[in-house]
ZAKEVO-647374 format. One record per residue (C-alpha): x, z, y. Coordinates in nm, 4 decimals. Each point is the difference from the previous one (the first is absolute). Layout:
BEGIN
<r c1="X" c3="Z" c2="Y"/>
...
***
This chain:
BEGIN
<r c1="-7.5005" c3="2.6013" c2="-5.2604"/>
<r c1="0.1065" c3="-0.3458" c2="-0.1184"/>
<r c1="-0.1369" c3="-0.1591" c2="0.3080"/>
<r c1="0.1786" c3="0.2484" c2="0.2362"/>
<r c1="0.3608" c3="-0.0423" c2="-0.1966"/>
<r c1="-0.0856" c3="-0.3703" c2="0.0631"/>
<r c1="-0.0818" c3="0.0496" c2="0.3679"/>
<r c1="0.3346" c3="0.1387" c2="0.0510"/>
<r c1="0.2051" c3="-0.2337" c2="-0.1632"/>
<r c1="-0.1767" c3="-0.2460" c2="0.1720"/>
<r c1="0.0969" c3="0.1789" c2="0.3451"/>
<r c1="0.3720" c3="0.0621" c2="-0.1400"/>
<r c1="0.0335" c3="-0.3655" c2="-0.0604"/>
<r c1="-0.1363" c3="-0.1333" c2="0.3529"/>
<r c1="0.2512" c3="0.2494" c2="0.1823"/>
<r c1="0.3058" c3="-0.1343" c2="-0.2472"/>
<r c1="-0.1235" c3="-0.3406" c2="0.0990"/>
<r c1="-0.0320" c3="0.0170" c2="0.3581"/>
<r c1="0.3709" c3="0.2020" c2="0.0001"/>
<r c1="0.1634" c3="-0.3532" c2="-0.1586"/>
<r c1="-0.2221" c3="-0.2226" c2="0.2400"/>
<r c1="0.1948" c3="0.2158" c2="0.2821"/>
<r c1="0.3658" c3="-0.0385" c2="-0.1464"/>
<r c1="-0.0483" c3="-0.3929" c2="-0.0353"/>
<r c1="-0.1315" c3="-0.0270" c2="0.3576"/>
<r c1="0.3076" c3="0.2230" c2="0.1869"/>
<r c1="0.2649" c3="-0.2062" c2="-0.2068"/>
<r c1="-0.1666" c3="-0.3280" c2="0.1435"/>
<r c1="-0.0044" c3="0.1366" c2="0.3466"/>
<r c1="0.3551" c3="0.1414" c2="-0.0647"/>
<r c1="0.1330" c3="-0.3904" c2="-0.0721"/>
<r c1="-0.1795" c3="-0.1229" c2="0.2960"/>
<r c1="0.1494" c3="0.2067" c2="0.2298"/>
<r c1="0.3309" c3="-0.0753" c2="-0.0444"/>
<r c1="-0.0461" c3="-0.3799" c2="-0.0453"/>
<r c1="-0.0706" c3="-0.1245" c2="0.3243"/>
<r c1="0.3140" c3="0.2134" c2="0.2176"/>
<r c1="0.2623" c3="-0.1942" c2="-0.2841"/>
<r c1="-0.2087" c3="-0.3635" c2="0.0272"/>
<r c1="0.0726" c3="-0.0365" c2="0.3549"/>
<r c1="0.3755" c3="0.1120" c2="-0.0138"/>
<r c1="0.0769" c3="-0.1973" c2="-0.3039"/>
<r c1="-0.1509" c3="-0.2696" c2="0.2666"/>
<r c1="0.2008" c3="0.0563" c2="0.2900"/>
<r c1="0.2990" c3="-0.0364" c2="-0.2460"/>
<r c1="-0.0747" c3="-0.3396" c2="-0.0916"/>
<r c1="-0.1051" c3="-0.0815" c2="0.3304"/>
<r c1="0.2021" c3="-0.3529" c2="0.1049"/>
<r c1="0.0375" c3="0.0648" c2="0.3818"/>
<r c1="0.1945" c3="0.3064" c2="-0.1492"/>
<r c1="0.2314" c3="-0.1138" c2="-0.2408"/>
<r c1="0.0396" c3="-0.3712" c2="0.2086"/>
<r c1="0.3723" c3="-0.0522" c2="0.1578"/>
<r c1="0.0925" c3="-0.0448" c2="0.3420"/>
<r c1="-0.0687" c3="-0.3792" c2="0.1575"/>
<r c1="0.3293" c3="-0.1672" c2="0.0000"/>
<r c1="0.1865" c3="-0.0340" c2="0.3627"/>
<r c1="-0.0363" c3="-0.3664" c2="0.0952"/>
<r c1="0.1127" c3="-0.2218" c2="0.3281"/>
<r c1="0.3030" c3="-0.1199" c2="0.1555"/>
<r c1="0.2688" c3="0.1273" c2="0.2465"/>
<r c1="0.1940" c3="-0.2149" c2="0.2759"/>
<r c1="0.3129" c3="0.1571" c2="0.0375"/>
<r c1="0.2571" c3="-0.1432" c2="0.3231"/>
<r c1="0.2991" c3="0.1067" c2="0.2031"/>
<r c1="0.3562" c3="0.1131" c2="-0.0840"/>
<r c1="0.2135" c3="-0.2627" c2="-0.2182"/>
<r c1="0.2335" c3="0.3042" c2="-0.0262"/>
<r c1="-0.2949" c3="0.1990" c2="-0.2309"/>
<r c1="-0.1591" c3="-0.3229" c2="-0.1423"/>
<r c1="0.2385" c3="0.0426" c2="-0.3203"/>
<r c1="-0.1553" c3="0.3026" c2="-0.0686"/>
<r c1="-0.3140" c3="-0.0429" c2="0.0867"/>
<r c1="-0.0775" c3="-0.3325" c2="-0.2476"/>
<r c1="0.2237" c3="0.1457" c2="-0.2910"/>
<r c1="-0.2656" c3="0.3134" c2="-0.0013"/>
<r c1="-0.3172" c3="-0.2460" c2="0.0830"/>
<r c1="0.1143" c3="-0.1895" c2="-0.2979"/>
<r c1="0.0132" c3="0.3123" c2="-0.2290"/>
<r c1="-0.3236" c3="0.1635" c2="0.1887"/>
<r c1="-0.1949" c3="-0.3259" c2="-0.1055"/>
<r c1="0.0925" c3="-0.0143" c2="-0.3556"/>
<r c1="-0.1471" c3="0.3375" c2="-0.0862"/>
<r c1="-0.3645" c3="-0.0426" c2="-0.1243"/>
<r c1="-0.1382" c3="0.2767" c2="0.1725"/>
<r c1="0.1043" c3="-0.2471" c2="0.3511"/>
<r c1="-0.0535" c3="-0.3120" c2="-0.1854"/>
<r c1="-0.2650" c3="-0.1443" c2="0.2373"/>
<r c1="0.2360" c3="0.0683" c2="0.3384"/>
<r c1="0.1912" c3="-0.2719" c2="0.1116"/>
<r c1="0.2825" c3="0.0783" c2="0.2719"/>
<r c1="0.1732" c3="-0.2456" c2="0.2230"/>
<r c1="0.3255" c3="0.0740" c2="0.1687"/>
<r c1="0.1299" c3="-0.1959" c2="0.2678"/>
<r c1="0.2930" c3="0.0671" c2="0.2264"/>
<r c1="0.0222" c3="-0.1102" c2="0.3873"/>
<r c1="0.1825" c3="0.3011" c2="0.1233"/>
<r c1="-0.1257" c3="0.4016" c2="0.1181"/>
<r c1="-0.0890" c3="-0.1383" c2="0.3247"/>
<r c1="-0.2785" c3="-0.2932" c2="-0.1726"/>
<r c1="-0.1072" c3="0.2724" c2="-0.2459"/>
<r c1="-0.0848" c3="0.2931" c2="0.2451"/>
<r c1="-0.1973" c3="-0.2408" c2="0.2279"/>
<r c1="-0.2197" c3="-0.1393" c2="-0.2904"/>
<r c1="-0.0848" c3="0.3052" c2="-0.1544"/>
<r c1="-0.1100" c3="0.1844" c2="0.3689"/>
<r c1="-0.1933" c3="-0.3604" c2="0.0292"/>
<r c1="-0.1500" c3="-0.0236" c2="-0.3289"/>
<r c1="0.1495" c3="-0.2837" c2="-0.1308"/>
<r c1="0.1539" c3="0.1807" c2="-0.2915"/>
<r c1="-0.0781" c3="0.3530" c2="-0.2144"/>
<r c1="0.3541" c3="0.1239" c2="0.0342"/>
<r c1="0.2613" c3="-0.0509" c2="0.2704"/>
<r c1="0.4052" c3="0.0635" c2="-0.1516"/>
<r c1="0.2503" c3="0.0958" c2="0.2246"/>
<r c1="0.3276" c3="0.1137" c2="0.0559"/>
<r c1="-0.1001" c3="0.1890" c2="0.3068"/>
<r c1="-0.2174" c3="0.2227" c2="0.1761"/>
<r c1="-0.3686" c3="-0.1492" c2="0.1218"/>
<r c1="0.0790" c3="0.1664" c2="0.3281"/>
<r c1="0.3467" c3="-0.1734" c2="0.0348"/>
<r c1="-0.1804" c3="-0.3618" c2="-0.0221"/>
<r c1="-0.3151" c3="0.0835" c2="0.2059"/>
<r c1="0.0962" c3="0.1481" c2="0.3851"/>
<r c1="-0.1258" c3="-0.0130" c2="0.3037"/>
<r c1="-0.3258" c3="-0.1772" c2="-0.0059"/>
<r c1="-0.0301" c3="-0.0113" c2="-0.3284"/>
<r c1="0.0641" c3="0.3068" c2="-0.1360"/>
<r c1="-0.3295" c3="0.0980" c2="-0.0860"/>
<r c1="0.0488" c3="-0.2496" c2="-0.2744"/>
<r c1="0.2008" c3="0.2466" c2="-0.1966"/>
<r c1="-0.2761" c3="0.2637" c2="0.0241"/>
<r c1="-0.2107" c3="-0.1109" c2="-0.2524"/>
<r c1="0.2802" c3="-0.0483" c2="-0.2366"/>
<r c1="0.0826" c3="0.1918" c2="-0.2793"/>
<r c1="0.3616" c3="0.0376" c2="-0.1297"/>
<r c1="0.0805" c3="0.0321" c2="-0.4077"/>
<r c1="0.4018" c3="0.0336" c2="0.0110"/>
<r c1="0.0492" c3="-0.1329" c2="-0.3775"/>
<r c1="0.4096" c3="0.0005" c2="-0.0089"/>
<r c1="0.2964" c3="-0.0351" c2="0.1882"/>
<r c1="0.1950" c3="-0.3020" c2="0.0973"/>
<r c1="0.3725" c3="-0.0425" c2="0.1430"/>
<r c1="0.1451" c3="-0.3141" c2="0.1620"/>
<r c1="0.3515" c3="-0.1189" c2="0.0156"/>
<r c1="0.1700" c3="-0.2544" c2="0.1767"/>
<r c1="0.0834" c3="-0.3156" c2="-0.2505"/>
<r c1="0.2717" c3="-0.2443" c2="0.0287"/>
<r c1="0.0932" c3="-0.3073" c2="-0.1632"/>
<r c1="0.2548" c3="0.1268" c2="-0.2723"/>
<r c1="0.3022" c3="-0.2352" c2="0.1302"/>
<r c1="0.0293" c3="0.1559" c2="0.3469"/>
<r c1="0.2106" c3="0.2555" c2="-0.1005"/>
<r c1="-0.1328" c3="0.3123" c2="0.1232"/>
<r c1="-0.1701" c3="0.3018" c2="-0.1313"/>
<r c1="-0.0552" c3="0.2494" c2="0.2529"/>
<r c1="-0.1026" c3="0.0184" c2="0.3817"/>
<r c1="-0.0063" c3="0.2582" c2="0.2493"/>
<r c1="-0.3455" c3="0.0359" c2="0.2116"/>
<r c1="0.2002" c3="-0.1848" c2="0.2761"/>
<r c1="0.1117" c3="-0.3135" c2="-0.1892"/>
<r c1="-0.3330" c3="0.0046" c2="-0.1115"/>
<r c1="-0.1730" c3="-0.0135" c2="0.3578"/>
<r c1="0.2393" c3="-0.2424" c2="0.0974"/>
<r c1="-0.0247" c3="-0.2295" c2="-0.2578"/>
<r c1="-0.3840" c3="0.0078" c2="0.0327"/>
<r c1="0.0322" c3="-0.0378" c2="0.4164"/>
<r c1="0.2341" c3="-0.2476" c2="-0.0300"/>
<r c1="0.3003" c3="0.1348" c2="0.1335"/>
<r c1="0.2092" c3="-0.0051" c2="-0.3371"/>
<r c1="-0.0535" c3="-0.3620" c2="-0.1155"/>
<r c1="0.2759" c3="-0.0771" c2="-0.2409"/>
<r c1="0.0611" c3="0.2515" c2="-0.3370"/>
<r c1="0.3571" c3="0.0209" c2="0.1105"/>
<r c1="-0.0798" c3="0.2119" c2="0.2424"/>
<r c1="-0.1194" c3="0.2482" c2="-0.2266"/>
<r c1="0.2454" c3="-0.0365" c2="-0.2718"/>
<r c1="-0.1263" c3="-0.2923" c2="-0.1499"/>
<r c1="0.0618" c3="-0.3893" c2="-0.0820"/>
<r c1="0.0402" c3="-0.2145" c2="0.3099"/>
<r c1="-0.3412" c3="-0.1312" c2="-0.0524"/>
<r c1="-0.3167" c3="-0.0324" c2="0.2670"/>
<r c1="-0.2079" c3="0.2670" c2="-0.0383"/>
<r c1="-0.3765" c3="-0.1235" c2="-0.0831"/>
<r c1="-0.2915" c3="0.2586" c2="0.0125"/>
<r c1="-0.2934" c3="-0.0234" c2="-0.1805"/>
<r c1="-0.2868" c3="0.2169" c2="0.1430"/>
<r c1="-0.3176" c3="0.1252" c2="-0.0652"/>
<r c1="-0.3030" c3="-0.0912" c2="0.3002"/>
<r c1="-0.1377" c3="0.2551" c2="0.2122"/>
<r c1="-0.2998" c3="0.1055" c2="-0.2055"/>
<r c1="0.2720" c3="0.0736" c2="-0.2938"/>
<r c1="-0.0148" c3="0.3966" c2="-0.1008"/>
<r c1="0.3229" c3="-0.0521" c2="-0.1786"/>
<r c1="0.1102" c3="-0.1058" c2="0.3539"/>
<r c1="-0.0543" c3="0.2479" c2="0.1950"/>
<r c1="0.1145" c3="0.2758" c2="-0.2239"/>
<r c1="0.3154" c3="-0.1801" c2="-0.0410"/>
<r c1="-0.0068" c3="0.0326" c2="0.3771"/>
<r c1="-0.1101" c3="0.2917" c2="0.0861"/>
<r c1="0.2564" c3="0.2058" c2="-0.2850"/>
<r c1="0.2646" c3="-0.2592" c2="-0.0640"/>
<r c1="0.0312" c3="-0.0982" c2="0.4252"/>
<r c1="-0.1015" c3="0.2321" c2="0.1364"/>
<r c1="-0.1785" c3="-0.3051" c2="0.2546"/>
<r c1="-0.2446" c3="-0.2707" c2="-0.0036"/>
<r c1="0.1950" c3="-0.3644" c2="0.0074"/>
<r c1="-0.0786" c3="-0.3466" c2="0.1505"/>
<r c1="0.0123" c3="-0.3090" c2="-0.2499"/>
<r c1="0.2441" c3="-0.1558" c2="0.0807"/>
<r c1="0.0658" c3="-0.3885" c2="0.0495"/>
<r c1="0.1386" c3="-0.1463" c2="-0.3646"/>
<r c1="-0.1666" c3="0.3243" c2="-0.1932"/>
<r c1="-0.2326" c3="-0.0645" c2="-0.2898"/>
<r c1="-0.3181" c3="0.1705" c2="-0.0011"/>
<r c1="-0.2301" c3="-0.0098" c2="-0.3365"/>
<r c1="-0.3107" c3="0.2075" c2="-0.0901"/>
<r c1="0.0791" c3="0.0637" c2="-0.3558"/>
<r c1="0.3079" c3="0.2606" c2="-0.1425"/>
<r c1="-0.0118" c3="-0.2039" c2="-0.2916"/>
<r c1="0.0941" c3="-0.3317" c2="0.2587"/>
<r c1="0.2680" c3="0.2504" c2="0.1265"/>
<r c1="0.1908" c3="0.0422" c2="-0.2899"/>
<r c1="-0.0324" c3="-0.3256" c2="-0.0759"/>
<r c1="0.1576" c3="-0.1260" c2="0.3029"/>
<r c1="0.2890" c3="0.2876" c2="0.0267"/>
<r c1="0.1224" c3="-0.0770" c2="-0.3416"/>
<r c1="0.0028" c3="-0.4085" c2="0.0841"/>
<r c1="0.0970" c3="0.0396" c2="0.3292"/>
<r c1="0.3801" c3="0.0151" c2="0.1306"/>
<r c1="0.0685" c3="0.2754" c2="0.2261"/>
<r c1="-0.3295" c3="0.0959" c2="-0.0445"/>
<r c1="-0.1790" c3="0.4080" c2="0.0784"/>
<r c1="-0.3591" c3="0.1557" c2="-0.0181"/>
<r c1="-0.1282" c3="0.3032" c2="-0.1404"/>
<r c1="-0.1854" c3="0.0312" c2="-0.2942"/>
<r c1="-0.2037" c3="0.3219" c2="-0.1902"/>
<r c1="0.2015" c3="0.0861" c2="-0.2312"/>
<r c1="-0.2777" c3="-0.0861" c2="-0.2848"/>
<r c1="0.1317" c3="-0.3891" c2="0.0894"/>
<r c1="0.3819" c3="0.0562" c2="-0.0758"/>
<r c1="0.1499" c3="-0.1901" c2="-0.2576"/>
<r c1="0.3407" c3="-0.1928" c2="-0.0609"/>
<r c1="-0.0629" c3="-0.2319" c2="0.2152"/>
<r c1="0.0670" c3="0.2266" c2="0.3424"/>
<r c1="0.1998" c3="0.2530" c2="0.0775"/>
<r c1="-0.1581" c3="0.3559" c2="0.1463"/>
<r c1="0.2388" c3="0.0897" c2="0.2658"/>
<r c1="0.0412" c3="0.4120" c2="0.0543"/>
<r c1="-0.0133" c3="0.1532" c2="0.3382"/>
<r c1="0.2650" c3="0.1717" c2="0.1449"/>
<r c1="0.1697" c3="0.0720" c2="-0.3174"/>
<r c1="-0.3622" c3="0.0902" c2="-0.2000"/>
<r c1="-0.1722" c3="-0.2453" c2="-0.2321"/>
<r c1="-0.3756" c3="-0.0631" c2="-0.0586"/>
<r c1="-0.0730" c3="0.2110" c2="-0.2895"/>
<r c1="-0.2536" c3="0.2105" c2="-0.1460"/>
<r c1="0.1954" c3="0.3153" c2="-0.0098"/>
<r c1="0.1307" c3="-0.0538" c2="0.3713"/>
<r c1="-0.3846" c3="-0.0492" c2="0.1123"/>
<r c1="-0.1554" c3="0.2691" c2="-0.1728"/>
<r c1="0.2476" c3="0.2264" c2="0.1711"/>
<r c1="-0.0156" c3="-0.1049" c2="0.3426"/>
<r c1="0.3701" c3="-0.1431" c2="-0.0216"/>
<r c1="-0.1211" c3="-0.3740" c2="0.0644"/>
<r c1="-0.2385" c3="-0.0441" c2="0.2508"/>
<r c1="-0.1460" c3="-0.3497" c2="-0.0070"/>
<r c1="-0.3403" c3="0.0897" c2="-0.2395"/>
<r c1="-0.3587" c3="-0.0060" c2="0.0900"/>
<r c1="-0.2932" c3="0.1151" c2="-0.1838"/>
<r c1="-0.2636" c3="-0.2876" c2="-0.1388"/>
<r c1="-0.3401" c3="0.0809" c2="0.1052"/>
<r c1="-0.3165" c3="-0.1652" c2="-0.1172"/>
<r c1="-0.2491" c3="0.0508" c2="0.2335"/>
<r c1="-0.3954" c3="-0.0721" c2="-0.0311"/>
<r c1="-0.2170" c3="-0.0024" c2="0.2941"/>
<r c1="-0.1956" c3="0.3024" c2="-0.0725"/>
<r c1="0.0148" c3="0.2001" c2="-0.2958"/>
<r c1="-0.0162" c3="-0.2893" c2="-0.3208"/>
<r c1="-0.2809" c3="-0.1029" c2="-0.1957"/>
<r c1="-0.0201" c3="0.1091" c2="-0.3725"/>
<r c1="0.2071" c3="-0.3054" c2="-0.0898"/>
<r c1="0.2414" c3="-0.0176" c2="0.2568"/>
<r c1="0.0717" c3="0.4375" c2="-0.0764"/>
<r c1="0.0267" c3="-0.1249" c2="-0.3835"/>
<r c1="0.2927" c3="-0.2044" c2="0.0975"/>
<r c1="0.1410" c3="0.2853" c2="0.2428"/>
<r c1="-0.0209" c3="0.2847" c2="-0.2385"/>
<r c1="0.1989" c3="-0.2178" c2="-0.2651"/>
<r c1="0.2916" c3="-0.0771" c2="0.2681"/>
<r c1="0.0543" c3="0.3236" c2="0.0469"/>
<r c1="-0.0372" c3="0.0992" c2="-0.4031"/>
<r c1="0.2873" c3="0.0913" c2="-0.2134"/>
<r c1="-0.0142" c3="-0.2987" c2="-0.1733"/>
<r c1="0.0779" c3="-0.2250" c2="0.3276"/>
<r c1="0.2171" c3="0.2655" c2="0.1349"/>
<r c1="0.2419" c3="0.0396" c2="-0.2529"/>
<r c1="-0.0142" c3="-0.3251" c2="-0.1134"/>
<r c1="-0.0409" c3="-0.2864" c2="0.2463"/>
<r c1="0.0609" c3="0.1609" c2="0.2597"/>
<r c1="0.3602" c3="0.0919" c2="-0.1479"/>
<r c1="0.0693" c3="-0.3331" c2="-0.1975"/>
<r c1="-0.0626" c3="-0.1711" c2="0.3330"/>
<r c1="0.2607" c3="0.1941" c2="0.1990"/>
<r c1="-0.2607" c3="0.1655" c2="0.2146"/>
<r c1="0.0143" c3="0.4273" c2="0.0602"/>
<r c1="-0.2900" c3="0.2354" c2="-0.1078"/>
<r c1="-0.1042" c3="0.1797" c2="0.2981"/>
<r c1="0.0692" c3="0.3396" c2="-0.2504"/>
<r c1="0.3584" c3="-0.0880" c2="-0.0427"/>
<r c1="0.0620" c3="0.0165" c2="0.4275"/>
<r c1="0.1747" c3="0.2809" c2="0.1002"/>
<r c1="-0.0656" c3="-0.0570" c2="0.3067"/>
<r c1="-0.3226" c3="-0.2085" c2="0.2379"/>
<r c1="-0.0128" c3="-0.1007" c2="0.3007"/>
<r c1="-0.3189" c3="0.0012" c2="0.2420"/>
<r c1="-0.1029" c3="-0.2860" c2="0.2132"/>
<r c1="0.2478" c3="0.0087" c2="0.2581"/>
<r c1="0.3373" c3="-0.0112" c2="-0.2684"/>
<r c1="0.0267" c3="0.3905" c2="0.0349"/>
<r c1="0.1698" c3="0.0986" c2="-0.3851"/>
<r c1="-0.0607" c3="0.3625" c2="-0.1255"/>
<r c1="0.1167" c3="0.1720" c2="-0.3159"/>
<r c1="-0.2812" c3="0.0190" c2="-0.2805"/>
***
């Protein structure tokens, strides 16, 4: 009897054993199983290429042309380098006129061509295809005015004094209302976007220089020479007007903002900046910011330049104006 009470206790004891050994083993097996699927996310969390920033923009951009945009263009160069996300892009702005600008961008002498005008007005005839490869960013408005040298005693033109003091048919200011002083003109070359919109919406005509005019490549030279010069006329943007010249209206309606924006003054071009192709990473860095808020409501306005926005009006390549 004793020995089969001890038999069964023995049996009871074995089952109650192996029953533990059982519970121990699943909870192991339990922990394993859910280690390794968190290991490896807990990894890709840490993982450097994941949580590394972006590589810095870096390089430099050659920007020529239009000494009617250059203003604009080095005030926002200036303010695009000092940020430290553009910290290692240098930009170079030099003027030389639309004409220079256009024809070293489409030859790959510089990374952005600024102009006053249209590709397809510099490059005809044989050279047209020139323009093809061009692409245009329009990044603000510009207006020209006639200047004078404040002592010649006049402050508005019609279209027709204007023509013929730039032919050479009116050659004294007394003819127009003015002092009896000679009548010196101060013009832009050929190559000179601020030229030929002056031009083509202030003349109406393409003009001659003529014998005893003074031609210079830079605006800045211009208003120099107006405001030192007796008797003296040009044109200027009017981001160059100071003091020292006076903007003459035409036909009764000055060179303002207001009057441009509405289509009453007609003498206005848009600035393009175009790239030959679409741009490179760092040349597109420098486009996007022209055309951010921060350029376009503040250097662009500060520098007496028009946000495209503001037009109420444009004007396609041949000078037909529409209502926005």
């Amino acid at each position: 009897m004793k020995k089969s009470m001890l038999l069964v206790m023995t049996l009871v004891l074995t089952v109650i054993l192996a029953a533990c050994g059982s519970n121990a083993n699943g909870g192991s097996n339990s922990g394993a199983s859910s280690s390794p699927s968190a290991a490896p996310e807990a990894s890709a969390s840490a993982s450097p290429e994941a949580s590394a920033p972006a590589e810095a923009l870096s390089g430099s951009i050659l920007a020529t042309g239009s000494s009617a945009l250059q203003p604009l263009v080095d005030q926002a160069a200036q303010d695009f380098m000092a940020k430290d996300e553009y910290k290692n892009i240098s930009i170079q702005v030099q003027a030389g006129g639309s004409g220079t600008g256009l024809t070293q961008v489409a030859e790959g002498q510089s990374d952005i061509g600024n102009s006053d005008i249209f590709a397809e007005e510099k490059f005809t005839g044989e050279d047209a295809s020139k323009a093809e490869g061009l692409v245009d960013h329009q990044v603000a408005v510009v207006s020209m005015a006639a200047v004078v040298n404040p002592e010649v005693g006049v402050d508005n033109l019609t279209k027709q004094q204007l023509i013929d003091i730039f032919t050479g048919k009116v050659k004294n200011w007394s003819e127009v209302g003015g002092k009896d002083q000679e009548i010196v003109i101060v013009n832009r070359p050929a190559s000179s976007g601020t030229r030929a919109t002056f031009e083509k919406y202030a003349l109406g005509q393409k003009t001659e220089d003529l014998p005893g005019s003074i031609q210079e490549d830079s605006s800045g030279t211009v208003k120099k020479l107006v405001g030192e010069t007796p008797g003296a006329i040009g044109y200027l943007a009017l981001s160059y007007l100071d003091d020292t010249v006076k903007a003459i209206s035409l036909d009764g309606v000055a060179a303002t903002e207001e009057n441009v924006v509405s289509g009453k003054y007609p003498v206005w071009a848009y600035e393009h900046m175009y790239t030959k192709g679409e741009p490179n990473p760092v040349v597109k860095a420098f486009l996007d910011y022209m055309l951010s808020d921060e350029v376009q409501n503040g250097a662009v306005v500060e520098l007496g330049y028009i946000p495209v926005t503001k037009m109420q009006i444009s004007r396609d390549l041949e000078g037909n104006v529409t209502q926005k």
